[in-house]
N, C-alpha and C positions, 0 to 999 in steps of 0.2 A: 410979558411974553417969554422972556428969558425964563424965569420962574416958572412955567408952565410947560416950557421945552424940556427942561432939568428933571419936571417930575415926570415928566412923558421920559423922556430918554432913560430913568430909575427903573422905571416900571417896565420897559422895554425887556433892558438887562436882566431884570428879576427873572423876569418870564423863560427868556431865553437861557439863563442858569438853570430854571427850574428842568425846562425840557432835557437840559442837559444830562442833568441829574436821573429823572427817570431813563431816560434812554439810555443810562452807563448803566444803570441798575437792572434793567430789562438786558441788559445785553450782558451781564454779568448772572444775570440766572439764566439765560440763553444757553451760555459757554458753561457753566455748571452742567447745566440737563447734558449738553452732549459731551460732557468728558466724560459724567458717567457712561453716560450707553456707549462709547464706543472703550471707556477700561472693561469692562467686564467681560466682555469679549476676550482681549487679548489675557486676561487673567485666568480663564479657562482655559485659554488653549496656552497658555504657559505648565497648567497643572497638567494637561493632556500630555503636552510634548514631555513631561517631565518623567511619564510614567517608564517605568524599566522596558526598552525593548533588547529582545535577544539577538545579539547579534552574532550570533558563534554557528559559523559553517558544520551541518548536520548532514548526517547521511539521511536521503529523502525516504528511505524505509523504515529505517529504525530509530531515525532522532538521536543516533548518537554521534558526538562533538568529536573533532579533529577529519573532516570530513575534507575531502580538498576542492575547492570552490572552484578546481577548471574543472571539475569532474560534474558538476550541475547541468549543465548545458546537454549532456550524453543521453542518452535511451540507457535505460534498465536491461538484462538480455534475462530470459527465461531458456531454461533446459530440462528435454523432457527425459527424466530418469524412470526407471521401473524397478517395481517393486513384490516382482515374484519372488521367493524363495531362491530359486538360480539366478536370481541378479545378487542376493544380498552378500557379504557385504558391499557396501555400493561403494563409490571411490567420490567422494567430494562432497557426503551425505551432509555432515556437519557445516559447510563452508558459508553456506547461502544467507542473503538476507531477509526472505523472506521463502516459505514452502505452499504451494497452494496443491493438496493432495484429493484425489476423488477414484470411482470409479472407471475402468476403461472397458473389459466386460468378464463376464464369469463371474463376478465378485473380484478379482483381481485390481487391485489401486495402481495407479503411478503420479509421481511427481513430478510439481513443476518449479524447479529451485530455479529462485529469482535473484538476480545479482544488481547490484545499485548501478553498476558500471560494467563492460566487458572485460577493463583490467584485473578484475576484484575475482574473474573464478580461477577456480586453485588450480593446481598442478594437474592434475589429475579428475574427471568428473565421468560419471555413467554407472550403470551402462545406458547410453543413451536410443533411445526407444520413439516408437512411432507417431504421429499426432493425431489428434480426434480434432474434430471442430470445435469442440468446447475449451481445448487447451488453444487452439488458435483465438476465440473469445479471449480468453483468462487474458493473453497476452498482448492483444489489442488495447484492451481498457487499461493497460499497463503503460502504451506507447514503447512497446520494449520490442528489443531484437529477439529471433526463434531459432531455437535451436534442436533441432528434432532428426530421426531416421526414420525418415520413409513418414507414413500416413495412411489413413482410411481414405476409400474411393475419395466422400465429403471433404474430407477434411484437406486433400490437394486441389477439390475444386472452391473450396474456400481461398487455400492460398494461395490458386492461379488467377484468382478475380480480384484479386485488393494489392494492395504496396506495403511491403513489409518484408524490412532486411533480417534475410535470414541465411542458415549453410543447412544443408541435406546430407547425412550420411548417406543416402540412397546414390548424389551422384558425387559424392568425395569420400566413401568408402577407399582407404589403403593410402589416402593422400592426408584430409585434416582430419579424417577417424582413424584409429588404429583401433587391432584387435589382442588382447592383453591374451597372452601365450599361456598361461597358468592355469585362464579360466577355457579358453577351447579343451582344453587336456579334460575338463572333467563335465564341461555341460554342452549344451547345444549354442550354435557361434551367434543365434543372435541374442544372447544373453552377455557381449563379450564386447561391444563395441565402446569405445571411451575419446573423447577428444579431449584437448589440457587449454591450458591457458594461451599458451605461445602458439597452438597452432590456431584458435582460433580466432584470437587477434591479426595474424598474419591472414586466415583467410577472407575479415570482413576488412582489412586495409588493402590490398591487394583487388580487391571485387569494387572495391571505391562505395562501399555498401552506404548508403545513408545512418547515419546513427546520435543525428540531429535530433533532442527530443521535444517532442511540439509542444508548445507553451500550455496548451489543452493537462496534460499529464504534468506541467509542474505541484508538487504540494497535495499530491492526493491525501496523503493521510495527516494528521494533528498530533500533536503527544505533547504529553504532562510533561512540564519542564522536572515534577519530581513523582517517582510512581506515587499511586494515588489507589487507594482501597476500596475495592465495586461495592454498589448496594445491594446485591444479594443476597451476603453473608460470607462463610469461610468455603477454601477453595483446597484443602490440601491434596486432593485427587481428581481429577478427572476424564474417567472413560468413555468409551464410544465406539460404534461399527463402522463398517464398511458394508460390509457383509459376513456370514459365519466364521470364514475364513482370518477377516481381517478387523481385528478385534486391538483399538489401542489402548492404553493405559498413560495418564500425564501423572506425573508425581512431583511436586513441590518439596524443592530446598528452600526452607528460613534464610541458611546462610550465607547463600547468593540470590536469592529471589528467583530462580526458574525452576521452570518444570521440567522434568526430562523424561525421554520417550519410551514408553516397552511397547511390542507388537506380541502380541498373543503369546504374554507372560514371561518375552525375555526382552531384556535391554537391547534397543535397536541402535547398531554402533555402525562405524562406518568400519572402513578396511583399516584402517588404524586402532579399531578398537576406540575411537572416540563415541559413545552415548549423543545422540542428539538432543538437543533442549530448547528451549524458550522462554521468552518475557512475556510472551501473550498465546493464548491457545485459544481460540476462537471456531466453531464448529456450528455449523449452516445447513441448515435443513431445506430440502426443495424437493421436487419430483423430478426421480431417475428412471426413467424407464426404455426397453428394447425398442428403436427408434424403426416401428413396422416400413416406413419408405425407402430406407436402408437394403432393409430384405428383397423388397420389390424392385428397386431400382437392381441394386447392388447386388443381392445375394448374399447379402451379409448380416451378420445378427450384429450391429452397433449401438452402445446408447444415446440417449440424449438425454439432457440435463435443462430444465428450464431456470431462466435468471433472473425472472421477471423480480423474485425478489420472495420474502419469507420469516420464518423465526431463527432465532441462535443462540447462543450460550456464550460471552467471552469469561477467560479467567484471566487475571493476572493479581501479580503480589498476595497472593496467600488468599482471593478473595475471587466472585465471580458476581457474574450480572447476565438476567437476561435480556438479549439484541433484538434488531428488528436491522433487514438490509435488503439493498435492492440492486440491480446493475442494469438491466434492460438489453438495447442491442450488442453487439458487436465491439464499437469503438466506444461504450460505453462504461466506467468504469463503477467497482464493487461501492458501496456507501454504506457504514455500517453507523447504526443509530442505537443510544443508550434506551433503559429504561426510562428514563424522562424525555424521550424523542427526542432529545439534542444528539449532534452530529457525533458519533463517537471519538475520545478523545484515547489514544492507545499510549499503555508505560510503554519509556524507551525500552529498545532492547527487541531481537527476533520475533516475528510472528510466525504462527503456524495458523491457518487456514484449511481446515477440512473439511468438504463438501460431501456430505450425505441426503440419503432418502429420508422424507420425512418420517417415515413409516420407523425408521430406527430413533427418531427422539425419543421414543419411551425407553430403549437402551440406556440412554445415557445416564450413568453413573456421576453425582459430587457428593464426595463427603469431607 
């Protein structure tokens, strides 16, 4: 019996080693299987995290570095300059970060110089001039402050139905507008009006203006961390209209990489004699036309501009590409897309934006 117990009790053992053994081995290719699947994971997202991000505070217009990171948080402020003959030279032409230029009527253009921040405009800017509804758009889709004198019937019952911190030459004429003495002396006064930096920071601190910019408007635009050369081809010139009257010219310098501006065949400088320029020149075709309800309501011959969206032209670095872009309503902002329908990626550095009739793309001049 002993002897029978001993092989029973052997054989038990055996067994129960045996089990052992599988079930270390089974649990040993268990813990294999899932170390893999759960390293691979982290070993991607090790290569992800690893990848270079930029972390250098940029100006949200133009992508260019040393930008000051309290300044992010602010509204952009838009200022509406003109661009008749008795306004030129203009005082602050050159300063801006961005120009969005169109028709207002007759063929006459004016601009809309765009500043990253309300610290950033210069000493001196104007002559500043009236708003259309379409420059109240432009400046929406921006999330930006307005800075205009006076306006069309439209375009104050635009601004009297929405929220948007802006100053009125019309009711702080002599207070945050002054009228530059030199130019009364030779044109008509409203070709004369200018506000500066200091007065009109003091007038939207003072007004307790909101200048908070809504999260909606951060990061509109993208840019090549290094310029980059469009699929078009070469770009060392390019022309365009407005209308007969207003007829531009961009010219490319190699040796800084911009374009700089003539208006119907002379260099357009500001009152210093500075030439205007740019790192991107970008020109947008849409349908302009004399906005007939205007007439009816109003009495007045006003355009309108539609934004539903359309073709373009961009240039930059010696090289150009044609666009496709859209904006839509009001608070809705510009989107400019490449030839291969990705979102357009802009060189750092100034843009110009000029809004024409489509009827003028056949104008347009690159060679």
């Amino acid at each position: 019996m002993l002897r029978h117990k001993n092989k029973f009790t052997k054989a038990l053992s055996l067994m129960l080693a045996l089990i052992f053994i599988v079930s270390a081995f089974s649990g040993c290719g268990g813990d294999k299987d899932n170390d893999e699947g759960t390293t691979k994971a982290p070993q991607n997202d090790v290569i992800e995290n690893n990848e270079p991000v930029d972390t250098t505070i940029r100006n949200p217009l133009t992508g260019e570095a040393g930008y000051d990171e309290a300044l992010l948080n602010n509204k952009p402020v838009v200022v509406v300059v003109e661009n008749s003959p008795a306004a030129r030279p203009q005082w602050g032409l050159t300063s801006s970060d961005m120009v969005f230029e169109m028709v207002a009527e007759g063929g006459i253009s004016r601009m809309l110089l765009v500043y990253s921040d309300l610290s950033r405009l210069p000493a001196k800017i104007g002559p500043v001039r009236s708003a259309r509804p379409y420059f109240v758009d432009i400046t929406r889709g921006l999330g930006a402050a307005f800075i205009h004198f006076g306006g069309s019937i439209e375009a104050y019952n635009t601004l009297n139905s929405i929220n948007i911190s802006r100053m009125d030459g019309m009711a702080n004429d002599g207070t945050y507008f002054k009228r530059d003495a030199d130019r009364l002396a030779i044109t008509a006064r409203e070709h004369t009006a200018y506000t500066t930096n200091e007065l009109a920071n003091d007038y939207f601190t003072k007004n307790n203006l909101d200048m908070n910019l809504d999260e909606k408007y951060t990061n509109l635009f993208s840019f090549n961390p290094e310029a980059q050369e469009l699929s078009g081809g070469k770009c060392s010139e390019i022309s365009f209209l407005f209308s007969g009257s207003y007829k531009y010219k961009y010219t490319y310098n190699e040796n800084d990489n911009l374009y700089y501006s003539q208006i119907n065949g002379k260099d357009f400088v500001d009152s210093d004699g500075n030439q205007q320029y740019f790192s991107n020149v970008i020109i947008l075709y849409t349908d302009i036309y004399l906005d007939a309800s205007q007439k009816a309501k109003y009495n007045e011959d006003r355009m309108f501009i539609e934004f539903d969206g359309g073709k373009g032209v961009y240039a930059s670095n010696g090289t150009y590409e044609d666009i496709t872009w859209e904006k839509g309503d009001g608070t809705d902002s510009f989107k400019f897309y490449g030839a291969d329908g990705e979102e357009l990626k802009l060189n750092i550095g100034k843009t110009y934006v000029g809004i024409t009739d489509s009827d003028n793309a056949s104008s347009t001049v690159i060679a």
